[in-house]
N, C-alpha and C positions, 0 to 999 in steps of 0.2 A: 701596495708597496710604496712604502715611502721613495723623495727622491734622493738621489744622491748629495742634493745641496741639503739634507738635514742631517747628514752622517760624519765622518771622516774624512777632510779634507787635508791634501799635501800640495804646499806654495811655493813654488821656485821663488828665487827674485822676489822676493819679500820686502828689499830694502832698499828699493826706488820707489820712485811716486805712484809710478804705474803699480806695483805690485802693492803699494800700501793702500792704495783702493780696491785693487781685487780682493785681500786679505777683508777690510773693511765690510764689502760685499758681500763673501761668502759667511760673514760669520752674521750678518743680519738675516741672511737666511736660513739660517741655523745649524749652519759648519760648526764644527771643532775642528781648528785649521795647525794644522805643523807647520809653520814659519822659516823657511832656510834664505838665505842668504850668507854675505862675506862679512856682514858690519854688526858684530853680536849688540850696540849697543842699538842700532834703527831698528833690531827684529826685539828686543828686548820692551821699546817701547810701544812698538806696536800690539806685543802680545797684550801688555799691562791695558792695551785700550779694549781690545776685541779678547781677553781671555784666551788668548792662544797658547802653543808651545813652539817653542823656537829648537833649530837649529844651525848652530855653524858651520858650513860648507864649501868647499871651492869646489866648482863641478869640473874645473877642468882639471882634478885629481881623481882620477878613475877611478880609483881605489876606496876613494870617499864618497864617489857618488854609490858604490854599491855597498857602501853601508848605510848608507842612507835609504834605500831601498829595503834592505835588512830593519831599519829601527820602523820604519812608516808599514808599519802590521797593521789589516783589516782597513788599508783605506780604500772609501768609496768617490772620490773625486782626485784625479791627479791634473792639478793646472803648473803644466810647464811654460813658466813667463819668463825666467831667465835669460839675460844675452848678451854678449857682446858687441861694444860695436867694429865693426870690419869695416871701415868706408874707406876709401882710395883705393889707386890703381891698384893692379894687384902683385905688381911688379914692385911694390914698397915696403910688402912685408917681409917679415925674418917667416926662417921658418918653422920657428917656435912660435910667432903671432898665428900663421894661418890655423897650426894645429890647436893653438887654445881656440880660436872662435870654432873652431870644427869640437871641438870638444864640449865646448858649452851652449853652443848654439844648436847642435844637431846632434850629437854621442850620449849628452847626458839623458836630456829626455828619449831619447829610442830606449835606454836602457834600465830607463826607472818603468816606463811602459813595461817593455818586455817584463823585466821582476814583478811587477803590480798587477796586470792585468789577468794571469789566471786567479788568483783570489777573488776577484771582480765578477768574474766567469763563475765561478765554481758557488759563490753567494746568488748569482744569480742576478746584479743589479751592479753598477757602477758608471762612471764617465771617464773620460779622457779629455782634456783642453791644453789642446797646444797653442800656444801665441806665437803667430810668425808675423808675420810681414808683409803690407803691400809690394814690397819687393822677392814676394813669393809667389808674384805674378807677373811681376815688370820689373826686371832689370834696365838701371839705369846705368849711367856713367858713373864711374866712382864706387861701383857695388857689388864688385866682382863675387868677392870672399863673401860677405851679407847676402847678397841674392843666394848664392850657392848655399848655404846653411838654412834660409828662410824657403826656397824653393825645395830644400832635401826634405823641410819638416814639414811644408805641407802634401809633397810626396807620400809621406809616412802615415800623416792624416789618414788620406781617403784612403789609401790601403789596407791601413788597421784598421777601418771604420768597414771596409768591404768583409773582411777577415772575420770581425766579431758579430755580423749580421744575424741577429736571432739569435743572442744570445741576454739578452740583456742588457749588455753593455755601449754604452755610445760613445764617439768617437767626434770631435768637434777642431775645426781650428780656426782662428780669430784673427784676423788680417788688418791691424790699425795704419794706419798712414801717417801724414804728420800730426804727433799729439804734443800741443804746447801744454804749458808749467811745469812736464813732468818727463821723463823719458829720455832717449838719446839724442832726439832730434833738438829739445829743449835746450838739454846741456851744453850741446854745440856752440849756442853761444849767436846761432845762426838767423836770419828772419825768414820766413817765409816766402816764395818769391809774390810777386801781386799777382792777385786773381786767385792763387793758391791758398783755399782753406785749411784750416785744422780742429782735430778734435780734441778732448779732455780725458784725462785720465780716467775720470769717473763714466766717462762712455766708452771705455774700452771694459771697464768692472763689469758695467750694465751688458755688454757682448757676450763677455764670458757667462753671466747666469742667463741670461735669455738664449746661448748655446746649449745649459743645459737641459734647460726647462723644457723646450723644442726641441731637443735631440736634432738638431742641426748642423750639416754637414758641414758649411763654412758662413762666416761671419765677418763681411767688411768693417770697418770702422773709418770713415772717412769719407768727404764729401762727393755731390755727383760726378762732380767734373773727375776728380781723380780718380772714381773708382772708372767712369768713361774711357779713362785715356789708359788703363792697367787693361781694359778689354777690347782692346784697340793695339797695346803689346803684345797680348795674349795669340790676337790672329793675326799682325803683322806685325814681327817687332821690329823690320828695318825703315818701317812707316813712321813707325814710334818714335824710332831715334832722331829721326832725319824733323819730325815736328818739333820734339824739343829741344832738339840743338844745344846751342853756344848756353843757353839760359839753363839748361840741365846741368851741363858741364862745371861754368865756375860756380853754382851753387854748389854741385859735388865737393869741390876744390874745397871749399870753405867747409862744408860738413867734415870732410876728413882732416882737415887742420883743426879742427875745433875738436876730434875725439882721438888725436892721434897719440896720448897719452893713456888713456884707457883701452886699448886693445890687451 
C-alpha cells in the first residue's frame, strides 16, 4: 500500500512561509497538494512551483470551511497548518477576536477531520497532520487565547489518533517552537530571548513528512532546552512560571504588540 505522501494532499495556510515549505515538501514526495489559504496571489505562485491546486478560503467562515471539505474529495493527507496569532493578555481581546482564533485555530481543522476522515477510513489508508504548538504544552504568559486553541488541537490529536486505531488511518501533531524567517514568531518583529534557540521553516516541513512516514504520535520541533522546559510545564506548571519570570513576560509584551494587527 502506498503512502499517504504519494496521494492526495490538502494544505491549510498555504501562504506563509511555514506552509510554503510544507507544500514544497509534500509535493517532493509525491503529493498532489490543494493549496488553501487567504492570499490567492502567494497560493497562486506556489502552485505554479510545486503543480498544485489552490484554493481561496477564510476558515474562520464556517460555512467556507465546509465547502472546502465538500471540494477536497478522495483526499489522503490532511495537514492542518493554518492559524492565527492570539498572543496577549486575554483580557485585550474583542469578542470577535477570540471567536476567530477559536475558529481557525481549533473549529476549522476539528471539522475538515471530521468531513475527511471516514473516506480515509473506508479506503483503508490515510493521515492526519495537525500543526499546533509548543504552546500546546506550555502556556506562557501572553498565551492565553493561543495555548487554548493549540492545547485544544493537540487534545484532538491523540484522541482522533486513539479513535482511528486499526484502521489504517494515522493521526499525527507537530509541535514547532520558535521558527525564524518564517511564521508568527518571525513576523513579530521580535528577537529571540539569549540562550533561546529556534528552528526553520523547512524543519518544521521535514516533521510533518517524517510524522507521516512513522506514523507518529507527536512531533516537537525545537531545541533541547525548550522542549526541557515545556516538560518541566507539563509536570509543574507553577515551577514553570515562577523560572521564567519577568524574561517571559516582556517578551510576551512584545510578541503581542508585534501581532496585534493580525488577530
Amino acid at each position: 500500500m502506498s503512502s499517504p505522501l504519494q496521494g492526495r494532499a490538502l494544505l491549510t495556510g498555504a501562504t506563509g512561509g511555514i506552509g510554503e515549505a510544507i507544500g514544497r515538501a509534500l509535493a517532493a514526495r509525491g503529493a498532489s497538494v490543494l493549496l488553501t489559504g487567504r492570499r490567492a496571489d502567494r497560493l497562486a505562485a506556489l502552485a505554479d512551483d510545486i503543480g498544485g491546486e489552490i484554493n481561496v478560503v477564510d476558515l474562520a467562515d464556517r460555512d467556507a470551511v465546509l465547502a472546502l471539505a465538500a471540494r477536497a474529495d478522495r483526499i489522503d493527507l490532511l495537514v492542518a497548518n493554518a492559524a492565527l496569532p492570539a498572543s496577549g493578555p486575554a483580557t485585550s481581546f474583542t469578542v470577535e477576536e477570540i471567536d476567530r482564533a477559536l475558529d481557525v485555530n481549533l473549529r476549522a481543522p476539528i471539522q475538515l477531520a471530521r468531513a475527511l476522515v471516514p473516506g480515509m477510513v473506508e479506503r483503508g489508508r490515510g493521515h492526519v497532520v495537525l500543526v499546533s504548538s509548543l504552546n500546546g504544552k506550555a502556556a506562557t504568559a501572553g498565551s492565553a487565547v493561543y495555548s487554548a486553541t493549540k492545547f485544544g488541537l493537540r487534545g484532538f490529536a491523540h484522541g482522533l489518533r486513539a479513535d482511528l486505531e486499526g484502521t489504517g488511518v494515522g493521526v499525527s501533531v507537530v509541535l514547532p517552537g520558535l521558527i525564524r524567517d518564517a511564521g508568527m514568531f518571525h513576523d513579530s518583529g521580535v528577537k529571540p530571548p539569549r540562550g533561546v534557540g529556534t528552528r526553520t521553516p523547512e524543519e518544521v516541513a521535514s516533521a510533518v513528512v517524517a510524522a507521516v512516514e512513522g506514523d507518529r504520535a507527536e512531533v516537537i520541533v525545537a531545541p533541547v532546552a525548550m522542549r526541557a522546559g515545556a516538560a518541566v510545564a507539563g509536570l509543574a506548571p507553577a515551577v514553570a512560571q515562577r523560572l521564567s519570570g519577568r524574561r517571559s513576560a516582556s517578551v510576551a509584551r512584545d510578541i503581542a504588540a508585534g501581532q496585534r494587527d493580525k488577530r
